[in-house]
C-alpha positions as CSV (number, residue, x, y, z in Angstrom):
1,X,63.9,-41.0,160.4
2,X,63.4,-44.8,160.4
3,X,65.8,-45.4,163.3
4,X,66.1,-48.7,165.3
5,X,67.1,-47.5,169.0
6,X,70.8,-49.1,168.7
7,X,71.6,-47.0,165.4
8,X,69.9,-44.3,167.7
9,X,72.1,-44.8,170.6
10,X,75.1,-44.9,168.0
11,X,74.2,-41.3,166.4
12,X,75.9,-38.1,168.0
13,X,73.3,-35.9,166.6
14,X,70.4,-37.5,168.5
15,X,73.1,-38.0,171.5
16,X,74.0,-34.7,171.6
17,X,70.3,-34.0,171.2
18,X,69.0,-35.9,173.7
19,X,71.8,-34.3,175.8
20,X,70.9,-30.8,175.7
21,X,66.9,-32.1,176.6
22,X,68.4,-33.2,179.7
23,X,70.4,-30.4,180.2
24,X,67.3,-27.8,180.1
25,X,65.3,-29.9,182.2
26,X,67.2,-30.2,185.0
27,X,67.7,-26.8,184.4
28,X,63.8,-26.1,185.1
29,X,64.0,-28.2,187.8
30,X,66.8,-26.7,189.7
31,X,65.6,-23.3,188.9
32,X,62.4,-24.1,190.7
33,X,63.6,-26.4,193.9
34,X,66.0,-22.4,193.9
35,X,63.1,-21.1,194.1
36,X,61.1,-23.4,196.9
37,X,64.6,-23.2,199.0
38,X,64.5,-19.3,198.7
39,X,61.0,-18.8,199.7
40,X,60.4,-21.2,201.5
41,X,57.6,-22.4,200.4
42,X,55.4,-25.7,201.5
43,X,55.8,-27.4,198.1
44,X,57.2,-27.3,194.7
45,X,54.7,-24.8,192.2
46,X,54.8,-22.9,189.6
47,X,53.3,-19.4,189.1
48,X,49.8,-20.6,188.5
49,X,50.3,-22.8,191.6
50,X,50.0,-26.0,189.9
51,X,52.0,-28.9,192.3
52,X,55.2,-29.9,190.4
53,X,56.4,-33.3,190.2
54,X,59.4,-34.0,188.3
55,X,61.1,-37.4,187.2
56,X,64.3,-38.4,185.8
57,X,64.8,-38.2,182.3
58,X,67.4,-41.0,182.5
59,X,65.3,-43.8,184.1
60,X,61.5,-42.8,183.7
61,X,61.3,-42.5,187.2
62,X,60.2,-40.2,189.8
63,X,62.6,-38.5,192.4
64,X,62.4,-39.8,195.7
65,X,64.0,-36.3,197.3
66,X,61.8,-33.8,199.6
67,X,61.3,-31.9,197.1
68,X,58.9,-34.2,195.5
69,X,56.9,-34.8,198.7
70,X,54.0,-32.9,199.9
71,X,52.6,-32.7,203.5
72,X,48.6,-32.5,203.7
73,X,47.1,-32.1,207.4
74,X,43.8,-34.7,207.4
75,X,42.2,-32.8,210.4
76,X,39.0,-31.2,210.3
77,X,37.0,-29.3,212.4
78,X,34.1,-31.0,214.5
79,X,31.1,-31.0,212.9
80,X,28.0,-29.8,214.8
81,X,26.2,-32.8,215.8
82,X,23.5,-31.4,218.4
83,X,20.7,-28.5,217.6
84,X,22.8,-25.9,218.1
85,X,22.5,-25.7,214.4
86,X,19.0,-24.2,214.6
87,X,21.5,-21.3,215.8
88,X,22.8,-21.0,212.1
89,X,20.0,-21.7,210.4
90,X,16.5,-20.6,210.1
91,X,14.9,-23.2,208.9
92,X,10.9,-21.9,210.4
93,X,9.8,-25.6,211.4
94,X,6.9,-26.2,213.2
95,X,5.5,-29.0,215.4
96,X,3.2,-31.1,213.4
């Protein structure tokens, strides 16, 4: 189908098409953002818990909704930094 984009844009078959693409993937989307609502879950996945991102199939761009944000917490425990970890470990060093 050697198709410039304008006779493209001008064809009701690829409109129509293009259309129904749109349809069933906003569809998906709103079936899993359901989903997220329902459960409330932390962030958008699907059942192999792969983090979904979605964008919109109109302008090539990602939503900027909560759904498409995800919270991480950056704090971590102390690390032992005195010889309390001779405690834990038995490492059998000796005095030279």
């Amino acid at each position: 189908m050697p198709y410039k984009v304008d006779e493209l844009n001008d064809l009701i078959f690829y409109q129509n098409l293009i259309s129904a693409d749109k349809d069933e993937y906003l569809t998906v989307r709103q079936a899993y953002i359901d989903d997220y609502n329902e459960n409330n879950k932390d962030s958008v996945r699907d059942d192999k818990g792969n983090l979904l991102i979605f964008e919109n199939p109109i302008g090539e761009s990602l939503y900027e909704d909560v759904y498409s944000k995800v919270m991480h917490s950056t704090i971590v425990d102390q690390l032992k930094d005195d010889d309390s970890i001779d405690d834990i470990l038995d490492r059998n060093f000796r005095e030279l």
